[in-house]
C-alpha positions in Angstrom: 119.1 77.6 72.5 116.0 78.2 70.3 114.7 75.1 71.8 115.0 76.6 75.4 113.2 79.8 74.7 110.4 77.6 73.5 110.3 75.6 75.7 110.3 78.4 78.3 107.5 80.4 76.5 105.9 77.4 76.7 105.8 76.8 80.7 105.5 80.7 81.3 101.9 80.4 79.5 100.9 77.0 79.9 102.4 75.1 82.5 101.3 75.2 86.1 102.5 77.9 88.9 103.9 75.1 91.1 106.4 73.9 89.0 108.8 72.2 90.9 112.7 73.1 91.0 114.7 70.4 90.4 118.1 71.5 90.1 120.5 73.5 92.5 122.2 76.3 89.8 121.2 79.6 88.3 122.6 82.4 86.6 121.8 84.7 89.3 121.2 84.4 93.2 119.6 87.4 94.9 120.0 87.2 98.9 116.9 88.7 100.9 113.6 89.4 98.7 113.0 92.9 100.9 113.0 96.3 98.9 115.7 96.0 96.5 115.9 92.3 96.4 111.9 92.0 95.6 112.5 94.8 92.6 115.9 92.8 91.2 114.3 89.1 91.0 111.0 90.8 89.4 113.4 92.5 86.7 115.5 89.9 86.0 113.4 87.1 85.5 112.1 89.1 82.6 114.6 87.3 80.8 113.4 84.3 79.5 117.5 82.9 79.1 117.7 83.3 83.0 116.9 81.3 85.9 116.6 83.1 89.2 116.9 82.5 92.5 115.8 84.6 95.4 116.3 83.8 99.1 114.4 85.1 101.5 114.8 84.2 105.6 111.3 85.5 106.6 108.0 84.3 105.6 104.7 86.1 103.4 102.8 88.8 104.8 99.3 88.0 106.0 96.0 89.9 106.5 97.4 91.5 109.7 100.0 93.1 107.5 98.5 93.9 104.7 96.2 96.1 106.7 98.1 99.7 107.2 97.2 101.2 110.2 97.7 98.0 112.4 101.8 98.8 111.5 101.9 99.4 115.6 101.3 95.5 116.2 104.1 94.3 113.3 107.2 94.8 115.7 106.0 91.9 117.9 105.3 89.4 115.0 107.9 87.3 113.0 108.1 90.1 110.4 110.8 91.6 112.8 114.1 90.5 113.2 114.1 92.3 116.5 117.1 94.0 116.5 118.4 96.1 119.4 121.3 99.0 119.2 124.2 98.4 121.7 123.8 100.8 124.5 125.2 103.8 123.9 126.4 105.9 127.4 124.5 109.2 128.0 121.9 108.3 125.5 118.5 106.3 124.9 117.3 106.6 128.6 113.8 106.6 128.2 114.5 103.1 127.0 114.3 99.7 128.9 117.6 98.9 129.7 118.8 101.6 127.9 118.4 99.7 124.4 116.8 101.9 121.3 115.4 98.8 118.1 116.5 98.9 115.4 113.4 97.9 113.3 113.8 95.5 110.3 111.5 93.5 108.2 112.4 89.6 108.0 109.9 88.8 105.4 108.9 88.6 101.4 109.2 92.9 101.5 111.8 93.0 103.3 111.3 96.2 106.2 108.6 97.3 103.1 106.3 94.9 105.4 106.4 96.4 108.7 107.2 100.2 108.0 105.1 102.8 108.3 104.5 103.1 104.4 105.8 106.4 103.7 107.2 107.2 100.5 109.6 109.8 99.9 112.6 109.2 97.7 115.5 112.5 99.1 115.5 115.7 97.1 117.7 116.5 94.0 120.8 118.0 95.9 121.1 114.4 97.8 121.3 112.5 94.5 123.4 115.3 92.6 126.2 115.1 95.6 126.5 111.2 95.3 127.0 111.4 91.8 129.7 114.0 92.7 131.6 112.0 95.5 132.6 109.9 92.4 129.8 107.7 91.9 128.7 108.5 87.9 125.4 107.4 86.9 123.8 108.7 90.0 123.0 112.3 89.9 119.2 113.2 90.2 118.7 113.0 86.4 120.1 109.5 86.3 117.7 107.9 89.1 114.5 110.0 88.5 113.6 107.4 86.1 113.7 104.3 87.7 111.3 105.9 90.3 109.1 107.4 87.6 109.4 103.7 86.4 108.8 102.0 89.7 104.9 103.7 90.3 101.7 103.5 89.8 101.0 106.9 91.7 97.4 107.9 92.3 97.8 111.0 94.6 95.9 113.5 93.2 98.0 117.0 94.4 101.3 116.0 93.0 103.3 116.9 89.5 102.7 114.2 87.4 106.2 115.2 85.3 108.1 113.8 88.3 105.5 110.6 89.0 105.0 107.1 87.3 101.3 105.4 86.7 102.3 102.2 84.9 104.7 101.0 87.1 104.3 98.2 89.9 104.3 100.3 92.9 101.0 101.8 94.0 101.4 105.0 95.7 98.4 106.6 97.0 97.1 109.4 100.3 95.9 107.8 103.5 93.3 108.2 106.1 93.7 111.3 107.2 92.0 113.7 109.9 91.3 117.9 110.4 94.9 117.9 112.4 96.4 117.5 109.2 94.8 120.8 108.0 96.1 123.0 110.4 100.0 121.6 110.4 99.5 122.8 107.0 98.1 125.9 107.0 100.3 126.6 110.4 103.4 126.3 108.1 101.9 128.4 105.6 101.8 130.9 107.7 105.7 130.4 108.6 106.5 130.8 104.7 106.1 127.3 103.8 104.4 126.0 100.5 102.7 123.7 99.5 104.8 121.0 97.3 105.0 117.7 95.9 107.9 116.5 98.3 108.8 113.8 95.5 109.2 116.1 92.8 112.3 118.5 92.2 110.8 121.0 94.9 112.7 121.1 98.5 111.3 123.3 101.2 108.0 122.8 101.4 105.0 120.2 103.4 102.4 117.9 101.9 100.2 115.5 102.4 101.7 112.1 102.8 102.3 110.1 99.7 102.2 106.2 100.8 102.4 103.0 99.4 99.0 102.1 99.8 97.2 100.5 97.2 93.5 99.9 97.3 93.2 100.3 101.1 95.8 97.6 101.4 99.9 97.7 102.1 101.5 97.7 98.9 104.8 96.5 100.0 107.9 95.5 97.2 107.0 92.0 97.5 103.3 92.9 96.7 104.0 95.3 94.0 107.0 93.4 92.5 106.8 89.8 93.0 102.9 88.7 93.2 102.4 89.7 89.1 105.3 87.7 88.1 105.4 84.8 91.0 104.2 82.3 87.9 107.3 82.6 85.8 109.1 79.5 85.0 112.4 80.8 85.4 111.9 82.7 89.2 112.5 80.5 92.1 111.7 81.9 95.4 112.6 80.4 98.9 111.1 81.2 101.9 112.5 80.8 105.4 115.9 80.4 104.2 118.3 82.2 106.2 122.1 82.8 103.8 124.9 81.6 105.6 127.4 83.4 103.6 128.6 83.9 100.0 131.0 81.1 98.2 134.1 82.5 97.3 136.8 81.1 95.6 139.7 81.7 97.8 142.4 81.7 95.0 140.5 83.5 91.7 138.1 85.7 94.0 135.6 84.3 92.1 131.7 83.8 93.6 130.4 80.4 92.3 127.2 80.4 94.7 125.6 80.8 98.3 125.2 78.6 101.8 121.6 79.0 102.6 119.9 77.2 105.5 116.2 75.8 106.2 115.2 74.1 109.2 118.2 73.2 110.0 119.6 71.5 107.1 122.4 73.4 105.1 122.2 73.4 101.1 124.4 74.9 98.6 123.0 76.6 95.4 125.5 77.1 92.3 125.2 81.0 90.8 127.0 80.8 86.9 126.6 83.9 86.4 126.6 86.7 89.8 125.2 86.6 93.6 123.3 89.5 94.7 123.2 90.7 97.9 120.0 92.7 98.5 119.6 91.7 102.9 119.5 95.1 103.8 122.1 97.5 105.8 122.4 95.4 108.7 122.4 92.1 107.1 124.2 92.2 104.0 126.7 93.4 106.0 127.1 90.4 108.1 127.0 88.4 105.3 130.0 90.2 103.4 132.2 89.8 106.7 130.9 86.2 107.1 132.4 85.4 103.8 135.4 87.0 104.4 135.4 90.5 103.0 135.3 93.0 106.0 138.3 94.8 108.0 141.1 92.5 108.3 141.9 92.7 111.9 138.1 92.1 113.2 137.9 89.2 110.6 140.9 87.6 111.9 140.2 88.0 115.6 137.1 85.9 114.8 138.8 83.0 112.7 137.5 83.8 109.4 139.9 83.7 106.3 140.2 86.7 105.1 139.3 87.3 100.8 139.3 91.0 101.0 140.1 93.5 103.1 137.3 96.3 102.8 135.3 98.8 105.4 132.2 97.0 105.7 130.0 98.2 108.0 131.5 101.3 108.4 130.2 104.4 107.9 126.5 103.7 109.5 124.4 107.2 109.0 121.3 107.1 110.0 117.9 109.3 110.0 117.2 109.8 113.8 113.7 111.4 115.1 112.7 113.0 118.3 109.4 111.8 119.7 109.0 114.4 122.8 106.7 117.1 120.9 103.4 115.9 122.1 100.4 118.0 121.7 97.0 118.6 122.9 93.8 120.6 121.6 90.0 120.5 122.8 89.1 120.5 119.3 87.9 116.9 117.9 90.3 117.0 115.0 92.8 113.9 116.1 92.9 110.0 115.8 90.8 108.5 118.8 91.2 104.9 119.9 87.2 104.4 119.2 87.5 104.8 115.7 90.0 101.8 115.3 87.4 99.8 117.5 83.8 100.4 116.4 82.0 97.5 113.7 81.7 100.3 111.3 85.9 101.1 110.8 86.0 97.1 110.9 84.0 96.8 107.8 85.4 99.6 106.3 88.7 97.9 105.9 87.9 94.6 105.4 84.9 95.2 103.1 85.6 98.7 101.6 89.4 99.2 102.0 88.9 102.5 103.6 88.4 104.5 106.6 90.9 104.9 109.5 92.5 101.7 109.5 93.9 103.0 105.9 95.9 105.3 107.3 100.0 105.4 107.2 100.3 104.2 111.0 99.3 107.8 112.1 101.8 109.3 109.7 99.3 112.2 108.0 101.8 115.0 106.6 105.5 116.3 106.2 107.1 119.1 106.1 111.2 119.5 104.9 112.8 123.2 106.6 116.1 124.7 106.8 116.9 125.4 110.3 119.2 128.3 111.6 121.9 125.7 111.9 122.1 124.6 108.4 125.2 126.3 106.7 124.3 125.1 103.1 124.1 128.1 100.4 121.3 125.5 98.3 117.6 125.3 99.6 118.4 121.9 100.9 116.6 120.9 104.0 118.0 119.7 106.8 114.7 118.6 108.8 111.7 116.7 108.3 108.3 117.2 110.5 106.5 114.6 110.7 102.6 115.1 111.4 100.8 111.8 113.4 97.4 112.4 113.7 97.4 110.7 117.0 99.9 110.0 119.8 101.5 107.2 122.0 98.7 107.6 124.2 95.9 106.6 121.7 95.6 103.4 122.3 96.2 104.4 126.2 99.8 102.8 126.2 99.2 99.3 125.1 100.8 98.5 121.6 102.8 101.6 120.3 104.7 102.5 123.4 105.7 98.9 124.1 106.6 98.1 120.4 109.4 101.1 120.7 110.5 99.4 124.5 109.9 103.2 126.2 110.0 103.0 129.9 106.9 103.3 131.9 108.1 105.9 134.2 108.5 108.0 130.9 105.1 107.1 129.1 103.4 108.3 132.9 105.4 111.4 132.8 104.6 112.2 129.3 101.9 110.4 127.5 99.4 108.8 130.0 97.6 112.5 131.2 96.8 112.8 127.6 94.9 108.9 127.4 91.4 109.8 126.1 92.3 113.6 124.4 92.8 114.9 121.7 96.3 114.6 121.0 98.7 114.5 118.6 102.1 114.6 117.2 105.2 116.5 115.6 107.9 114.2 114.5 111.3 115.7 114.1 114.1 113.9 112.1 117.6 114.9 111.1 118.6 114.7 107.3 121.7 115.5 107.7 123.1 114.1 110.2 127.8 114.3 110.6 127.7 111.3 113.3 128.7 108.0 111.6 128.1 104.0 113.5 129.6 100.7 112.8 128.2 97.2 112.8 130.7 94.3 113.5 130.2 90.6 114.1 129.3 89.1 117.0 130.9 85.9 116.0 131.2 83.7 113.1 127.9 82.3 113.4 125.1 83.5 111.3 122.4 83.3 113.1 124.2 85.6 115.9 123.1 89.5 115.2 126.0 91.6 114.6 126.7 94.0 116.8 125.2 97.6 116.0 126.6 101.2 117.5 124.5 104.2 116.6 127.2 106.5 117.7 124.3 109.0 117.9 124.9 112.6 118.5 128.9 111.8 118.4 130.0 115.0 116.0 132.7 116.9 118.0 130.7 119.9 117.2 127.2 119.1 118.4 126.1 120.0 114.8 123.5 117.4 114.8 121.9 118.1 118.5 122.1 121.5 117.8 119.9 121.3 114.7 117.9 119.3 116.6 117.3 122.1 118.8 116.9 124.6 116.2 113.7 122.5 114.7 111.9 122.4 118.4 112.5 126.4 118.2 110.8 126.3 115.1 108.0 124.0 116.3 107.2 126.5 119.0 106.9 129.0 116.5 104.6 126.8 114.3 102.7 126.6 117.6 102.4 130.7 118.0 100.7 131.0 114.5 97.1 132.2 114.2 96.1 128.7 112.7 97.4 126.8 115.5 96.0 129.2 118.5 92.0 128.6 116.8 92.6 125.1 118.0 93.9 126.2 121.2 96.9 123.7 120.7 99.5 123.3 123.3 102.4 121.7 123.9 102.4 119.1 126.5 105.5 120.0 129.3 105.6 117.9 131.6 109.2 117.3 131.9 110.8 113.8 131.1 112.5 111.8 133.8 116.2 112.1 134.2 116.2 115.8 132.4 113.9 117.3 135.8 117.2 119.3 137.4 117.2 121.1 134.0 115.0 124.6 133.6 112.0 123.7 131.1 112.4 125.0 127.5 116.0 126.3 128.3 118.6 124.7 125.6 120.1 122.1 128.4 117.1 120.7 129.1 115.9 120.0 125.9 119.4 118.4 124.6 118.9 116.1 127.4 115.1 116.0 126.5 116.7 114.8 123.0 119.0 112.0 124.0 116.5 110.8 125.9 114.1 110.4 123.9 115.9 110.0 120.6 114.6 107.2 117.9 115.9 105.9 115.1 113.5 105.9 112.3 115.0 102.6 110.9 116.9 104.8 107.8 120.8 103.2 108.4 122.4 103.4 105.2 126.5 103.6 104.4 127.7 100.0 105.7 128.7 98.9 102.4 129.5 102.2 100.8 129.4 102.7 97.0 132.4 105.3 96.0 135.7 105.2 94.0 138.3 102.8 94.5 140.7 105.8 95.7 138.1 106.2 98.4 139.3 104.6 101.7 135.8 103.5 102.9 134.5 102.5 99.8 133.3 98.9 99.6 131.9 98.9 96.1 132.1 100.8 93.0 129.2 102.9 91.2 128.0 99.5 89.4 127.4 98.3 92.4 130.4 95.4 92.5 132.1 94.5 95.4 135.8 95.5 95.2 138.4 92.4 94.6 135.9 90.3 94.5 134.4 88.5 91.5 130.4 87.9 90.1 129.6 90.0 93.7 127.0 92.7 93.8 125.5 94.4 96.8 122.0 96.1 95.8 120.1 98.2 98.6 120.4 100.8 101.4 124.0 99.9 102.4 125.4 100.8 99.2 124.0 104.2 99.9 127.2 106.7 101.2 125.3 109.3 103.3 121.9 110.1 104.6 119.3 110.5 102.6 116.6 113.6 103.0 114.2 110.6 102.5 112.8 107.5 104.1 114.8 105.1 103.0 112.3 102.6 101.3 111.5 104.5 98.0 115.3 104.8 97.4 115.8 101.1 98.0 113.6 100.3 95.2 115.3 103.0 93.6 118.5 101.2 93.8 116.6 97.6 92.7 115.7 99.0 89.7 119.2 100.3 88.6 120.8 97.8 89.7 118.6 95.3 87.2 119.5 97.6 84.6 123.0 97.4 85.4 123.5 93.7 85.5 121.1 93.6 82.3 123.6 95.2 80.7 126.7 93.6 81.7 125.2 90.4 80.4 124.0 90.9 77.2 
């Protein structure tokens, strides 16, 4: 054993980065290398007993990628599986064909390579209330430290008690413009402070915190894998797509994973645990695929059945409204030129700066409490999200198409602002009651599963109508000395399909909403951490899959409701703990 640590110590300082891999075990196989994943094979090859392997079905990021504000082209690369919801009756018209995407990254990051960068981890009460569903080890005070742990935060107006500066993660402000200015002093003027968002404060808007580091995307695999890619003991595969999980059908017992490259099926041997860090869609699949999912659906598809468990069940999701479009006469917005001119060009490439180092538009945020919220806490229940531009800055050639939005709609409601100053207010539910599924398609992995939002499904309309209450609020924020300087107004031309409704009365803009809903890529729930006495519970607070053996899922599925966040900070979150967790089991 001695021996093996030397010899290890050895290769980790002297040998070359290509070594090759001969054999086909580990201790521990981590399945998808996005968020989580990325964070989990980073940890745990810090141990220099361990050999690691972490599969990953997409490929590296390139320049394109790396560069933030060109986020708008990523949805038409390879980065993106391409996913599309099931269409959902009396929702998602503005859509072609009625289908809303569902937006995930299929490369080394994970979704951290083709989101809009935002950082934002939930506030307190979120964290406190999964602890409290039964879940110990996960109150706010338990997971504030692996964040803290995680950065290397260089955003000047923020409490450093609640932000990390050794970690891996670079978290810094992006390109920004006037616009963002006058959101925030609009809100002042409503009652709203100024906070540090990722702190302990709730109600508040900031600046956007991003993970940007030195003008570049910092995604998990940046931050978390690139330092340590020379370790002996960390194996990473590439364009290899998991099959499914082996499971011993009589002990339960995991003993390894089917993976696939070009075609050609190989087995790899895990002694020790398999991790399953492929996100909420995917890991998912892969659970069912290997014969842990609802009994009946498993069954109806021919798949032996190990374990009979909710998975994918109890889909929550953060959705957003894109309708609130603004204009001003006032040069304070994001203007196509900018993005085109040899001077921003140089900027990024040579400098890192300027406005292609910008969070895809994304410039502040803001959390309220609408008149719909019935919670006695300052929790929020709504996020507004300033973008400095609109779909019409780029006069309807990239953004629009990468979110499939009809061209009857982008005529009625973007195109007569091509070439002004406009700009946009985000709105996004935190809270939302309605709850999704995702099911197989059929045993074959390289068929998507089948994904239902089941948006705006609540028998009480709680989640349209807060919805509702937010636009109310908007149009308030609009009223505000701050906002009438600029001479801002809201664009009204109404949106096809809602036109027999009376503009700004509540009818219209609930059809206004489904319409025009979007999801913001934020599914969480399908593999539900909770107690065993929990019904929809899939695994336990350590993260282990119920009746199964040597199985861990580790990202945003495990997660049991909606987080006040965007979900890629709290993936990480998860990655971190879930290191420390299987650090500990195997001492």
């Amino acid at each position: 054993m001695k021996f093996h640590i030397f010899l290890t110590i050895y290769f980790n300082i002297f040998a070359s980065c290509n070594v090759v891999d001969t054999g086909d075990d580990y201790d521990f196989i981590i399945i998808g290398a996005g968020s989580a994943g990325s964070v989990i094979a980073s940890r745990l090859s810090e141990n220099l007993y361990w050999k690691i392997l972490l599969l990953e079905a997409g490929d590296e990021g390139n320049l394109i990628s790396s560069i933030p504000y060109a986020v708008s082209l990523l949805p038409f690369t390879k980065y993106n599986w391409g996913h599309f919801m099931e269409v959902q009756p009396n929702l998602a018209q503005s859509y072609n064909d009625n289908r809303m995407p569902w937006h995930k990254g299929r490369a080394l990051g994970g979704t951290s390579v083709i989101n809009y960068m935002i950082y934002t981890r939930g506030n307190r009460f979120n964290y406190d209330q999964w602890a409290a569903q039964g879940n110990p080890g996960w109150s706010y005070n338990d997971v504030l430290p692996y964040f803290i742990k995680s950065e290397n935060c260089s955003v000047k107006n923020v409490d450093y008690d609640f932000h990390g500066v050794n970690g891996y993660l670079g978290i810094s402000e992006p390109f920004q413009t006037k616009i963002t200015d006058v959101f925030l002093k609009g809100l002042h003027e409503l009652g709203l402070p100024f906070i540090d968002y990722n702190s302990n404060k709730t109600l508040g808007a900031s600046t956007i915190q991003a993970n940007i580091f030195q003008g570049r995307r910092h995604s998990s695999a940046d931050a978390f894998l690139k330092p340590v890619k020379h370790r002996f003991n960390l194996f990473i595969k590439i364009r290899a797509l998991a099959r499914k999980v082996l499971i011993d059908e009589k002990t339960k017992q995991v003993y390894g994973v089917e993976y696939e490259i070009s075609g050609k099926v190989y087995k790899a041997i895990a002694r020790k645990e398999v991790i399953l860090s492929a996100g909420a869609i995917n890991s998912p699949q892969l659970l069912m695929l290997s014969g842990i999912g609802p009994k009946q659906e498993l069954e109806q598809l021919k798949i032996p059945v190990l374990k009979d468990l909710e998975v994918g069940k109890n889909l929550q999701d953060n959705l957003a409204f894109l309708g609130l479009n603004f204009v001003t006469p006032e040069d304070v917005t994001l203007h196509f030129s900018q993005f085109i001119n040899l001077v921003s060009i140089y900027e990024v490439l040579e400098r890192r700066t300027g406005p292609w180092v910008g969070a895809g538009g994304a410039q502040a945020i803001a959390y309220i409490k609408t008149t719909e919220s019935e919670e006695v806490e300052p929790v929020p229940d709504m996020e507004l999200l300033l973008i400095g531009g609109s779909l019409s800055t780029d006069y309807g050639l990239i953004i629009r198409t990468g979110m499939n939005i009809r061209d009857s709609v982008y005529n009625a409601l973007f195109a007569p602002t091509e070439g002004k100053n406009s700009f946009m207010i985000f709105l996004s539910h935190l809270t939302p009651k309605s709850k999704g599924y995702i099911k197989l398609r059929s045993a074959d992995p390289h068929d998507y599963p089948l994904m239902y939002g089941n948006y705006f499904s609540d028998p009480e309309n709680k989640d349209i109508n807060t919805f509702l209450a937010a636009i109310r609020f908007v149009q308030k924020l609009i009223q505000t000395k701050t906002f009438k300087k600029f001479n801002i107004t809201l664009v009204s031309n109404p949106v096809p399909g809602c036109t027999h409704y009376q503009y700004n009365s509540d009818d219209y803009w609930r059809c206004f909403l489904r319409s025009l809903i979007q999801t913001f890529n934020h599914q969480v729930g399908t593999a539900k951490m909770g107690p065993k006495n929990d019904p929809e519970a899939v695994v336990n607070h350590k993260l282990e899959v119920y009746g199964i053996k040597g199985l861990r899922v580790a990202d945003c599925s495990v997660i049991p409701f909606a987080l006040s966040a965007h979900t890629n900070a709290p993936a990480m979150m998860v990655g971190e703990k879930a290191a420390d967790l299987i650090k500990n089991a195997w001492k």
